[in-house]
Backbone bond lengths (Angstrom), bond angles and torsions (degrees), N, CA, C in turn:
res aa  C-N    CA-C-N  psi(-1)  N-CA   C-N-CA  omega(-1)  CA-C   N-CA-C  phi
1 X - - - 1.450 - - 1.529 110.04 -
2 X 1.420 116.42 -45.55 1.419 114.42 160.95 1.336 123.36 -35.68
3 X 1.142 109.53 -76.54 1.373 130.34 -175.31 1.349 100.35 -34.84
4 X 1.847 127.52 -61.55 1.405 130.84 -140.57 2.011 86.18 -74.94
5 X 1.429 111.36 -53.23 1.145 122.24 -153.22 2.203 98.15 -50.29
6 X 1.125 106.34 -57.70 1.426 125.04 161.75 1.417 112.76 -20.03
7 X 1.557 108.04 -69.15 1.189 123.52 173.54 1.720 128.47 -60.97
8 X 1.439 102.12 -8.69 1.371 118.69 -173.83 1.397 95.25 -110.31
9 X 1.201 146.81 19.93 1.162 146.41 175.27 2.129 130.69 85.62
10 X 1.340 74.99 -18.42 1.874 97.47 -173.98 1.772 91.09 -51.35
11 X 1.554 108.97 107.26 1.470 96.10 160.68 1.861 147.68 -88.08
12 X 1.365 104.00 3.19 1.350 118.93 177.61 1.203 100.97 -107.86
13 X 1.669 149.31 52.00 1.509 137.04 -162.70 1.728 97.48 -79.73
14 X 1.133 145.75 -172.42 1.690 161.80 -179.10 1.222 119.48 157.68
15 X 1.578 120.72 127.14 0.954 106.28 177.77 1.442 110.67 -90.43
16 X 1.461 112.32 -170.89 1.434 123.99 -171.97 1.461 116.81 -134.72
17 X 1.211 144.41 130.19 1.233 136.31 157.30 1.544 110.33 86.35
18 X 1.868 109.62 27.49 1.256 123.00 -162.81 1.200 91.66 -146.95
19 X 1.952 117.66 133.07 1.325 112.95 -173.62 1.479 97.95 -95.17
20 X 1.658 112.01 94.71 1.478 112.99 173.10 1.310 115.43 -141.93
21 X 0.961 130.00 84.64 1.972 138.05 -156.39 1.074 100.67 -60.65
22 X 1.620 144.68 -25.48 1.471 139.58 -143.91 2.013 78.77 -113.13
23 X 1.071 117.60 -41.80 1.597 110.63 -160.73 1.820 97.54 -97.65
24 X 1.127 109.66 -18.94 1.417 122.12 -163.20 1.935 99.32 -81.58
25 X 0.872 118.35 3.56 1.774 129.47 -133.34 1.716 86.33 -127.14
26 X 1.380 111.54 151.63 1.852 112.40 159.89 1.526 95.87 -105.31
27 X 1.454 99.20 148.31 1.517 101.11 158.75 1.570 122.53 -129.37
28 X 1.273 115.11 135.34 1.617 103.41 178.95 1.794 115.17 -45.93
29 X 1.130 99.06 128.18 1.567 120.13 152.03 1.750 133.10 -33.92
30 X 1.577 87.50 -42.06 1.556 93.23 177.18 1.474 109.33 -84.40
31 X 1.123 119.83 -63.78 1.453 123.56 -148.17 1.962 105.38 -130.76
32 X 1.558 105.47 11.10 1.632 99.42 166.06 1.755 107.58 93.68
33 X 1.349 131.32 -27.33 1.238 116.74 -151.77 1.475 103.09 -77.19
34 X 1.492 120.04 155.64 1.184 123.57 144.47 1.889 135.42 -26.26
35 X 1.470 107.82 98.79 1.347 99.80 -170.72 1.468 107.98 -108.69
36 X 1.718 132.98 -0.62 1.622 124.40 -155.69 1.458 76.72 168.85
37 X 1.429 102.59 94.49 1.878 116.43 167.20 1.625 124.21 -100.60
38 X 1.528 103.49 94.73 1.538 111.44 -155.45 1.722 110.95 -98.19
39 X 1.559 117.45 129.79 1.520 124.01 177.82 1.717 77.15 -131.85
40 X 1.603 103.53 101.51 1.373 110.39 142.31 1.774 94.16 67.74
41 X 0.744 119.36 -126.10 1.916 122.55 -169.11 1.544 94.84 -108.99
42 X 1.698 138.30 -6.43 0.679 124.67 166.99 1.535 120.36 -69.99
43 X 1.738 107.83 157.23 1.516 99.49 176.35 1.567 89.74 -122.39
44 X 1.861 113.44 143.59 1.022 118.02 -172.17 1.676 97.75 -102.86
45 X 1.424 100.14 -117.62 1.958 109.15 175.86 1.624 87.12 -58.68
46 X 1.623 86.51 165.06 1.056 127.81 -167.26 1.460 113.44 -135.86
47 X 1.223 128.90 86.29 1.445 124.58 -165.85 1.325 106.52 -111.58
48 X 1.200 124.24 40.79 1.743 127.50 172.31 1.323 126.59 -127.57
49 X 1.463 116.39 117.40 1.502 106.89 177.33 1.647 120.40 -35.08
50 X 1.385 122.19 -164.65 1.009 149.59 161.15 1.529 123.82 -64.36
51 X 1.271 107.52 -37.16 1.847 142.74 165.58 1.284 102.82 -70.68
52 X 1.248 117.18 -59.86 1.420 108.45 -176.32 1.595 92.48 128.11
53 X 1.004 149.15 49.26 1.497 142.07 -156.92 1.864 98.15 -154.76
54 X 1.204 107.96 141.19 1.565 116.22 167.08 1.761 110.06 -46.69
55 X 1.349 89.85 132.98 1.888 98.22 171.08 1.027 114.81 -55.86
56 X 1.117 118.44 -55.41 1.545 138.85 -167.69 1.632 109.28 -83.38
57 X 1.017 160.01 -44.81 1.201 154.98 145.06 1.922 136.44 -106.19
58 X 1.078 107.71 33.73 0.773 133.78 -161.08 1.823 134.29 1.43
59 X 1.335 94.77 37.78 1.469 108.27 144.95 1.043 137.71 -14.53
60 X 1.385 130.32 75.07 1.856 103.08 168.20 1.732 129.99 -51.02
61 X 1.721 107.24 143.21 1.234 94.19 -176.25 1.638 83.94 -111.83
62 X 1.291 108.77 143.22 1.874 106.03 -164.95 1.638 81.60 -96.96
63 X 1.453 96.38 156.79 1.399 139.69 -158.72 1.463 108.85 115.41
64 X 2.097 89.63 -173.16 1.477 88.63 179.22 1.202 120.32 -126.41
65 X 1.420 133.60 110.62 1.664 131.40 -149.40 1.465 105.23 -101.29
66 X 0.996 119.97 162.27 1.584 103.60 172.67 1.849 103.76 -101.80
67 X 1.433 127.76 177.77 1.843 113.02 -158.25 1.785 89.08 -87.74
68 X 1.377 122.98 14.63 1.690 99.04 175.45 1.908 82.14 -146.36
69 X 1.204 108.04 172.87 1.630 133.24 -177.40 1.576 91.40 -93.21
70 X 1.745 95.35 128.76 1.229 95.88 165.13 1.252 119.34 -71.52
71 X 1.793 109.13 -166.72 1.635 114.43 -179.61 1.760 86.13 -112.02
72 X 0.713 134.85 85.50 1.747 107.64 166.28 1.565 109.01 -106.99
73 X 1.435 110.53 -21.59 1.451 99.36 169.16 1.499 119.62 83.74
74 X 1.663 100.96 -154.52 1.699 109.43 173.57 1.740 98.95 -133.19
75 X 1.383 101.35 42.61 1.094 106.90 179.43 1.685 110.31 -58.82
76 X 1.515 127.69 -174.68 0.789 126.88 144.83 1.663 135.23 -150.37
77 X 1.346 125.47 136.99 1.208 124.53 -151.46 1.670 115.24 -102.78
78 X 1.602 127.91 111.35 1.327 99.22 -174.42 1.298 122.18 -68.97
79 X 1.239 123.62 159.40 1.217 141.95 158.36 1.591 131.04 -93.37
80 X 1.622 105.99 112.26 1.848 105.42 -169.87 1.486 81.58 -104.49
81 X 1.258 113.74 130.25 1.524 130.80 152.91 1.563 120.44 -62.70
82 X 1.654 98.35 -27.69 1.491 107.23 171.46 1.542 130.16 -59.60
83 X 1.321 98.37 -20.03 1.563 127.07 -150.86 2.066 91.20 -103.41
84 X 1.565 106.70 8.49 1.585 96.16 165.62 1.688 111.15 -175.50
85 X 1.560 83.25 61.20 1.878 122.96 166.99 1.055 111.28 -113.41
């Protein structure tokens, strides 16, 4: 799915819920760098301004980031089914 999406032009592809740091990862568009370094729900580097744009060449990566990486982790949250009857 990586691969095809890549090949279809999509330039921010990542996977999710797959232990693969190199595919799991965003990379800038312009110039390659590390922009959103993902292990699982963890976030590793952090290669985005405050704007939202590559450090290193300053690329925007569109969306909307907030100016620091959250913590959310591998936390986990229960779920009551009761709680949406």
């Amino acid at each position: 799915a990586y691969d095809i999406a890549g090949a279809a032009g999509i330039r921010h592809v990542y996977l999710g819920n797959v232990d693969d740091p190199e595919r799991s990862t965003t990379w800038c568009s312009g110039c390659g760098a590390r922009l959103i370094e993902r292990r699982g729900y963890t976030l590793g580097a952090w290669g985005l301004t405050p704007e939202g744009c590559c450090q290193v060449c300053a690329t925007p990566l569109p969306g909307r980031f907030a100016p620091l990486p959250g913590r959310w982790g591998n936390r986990r949250w229960p779920v009551r089914l009761s709680d949406f009857e």
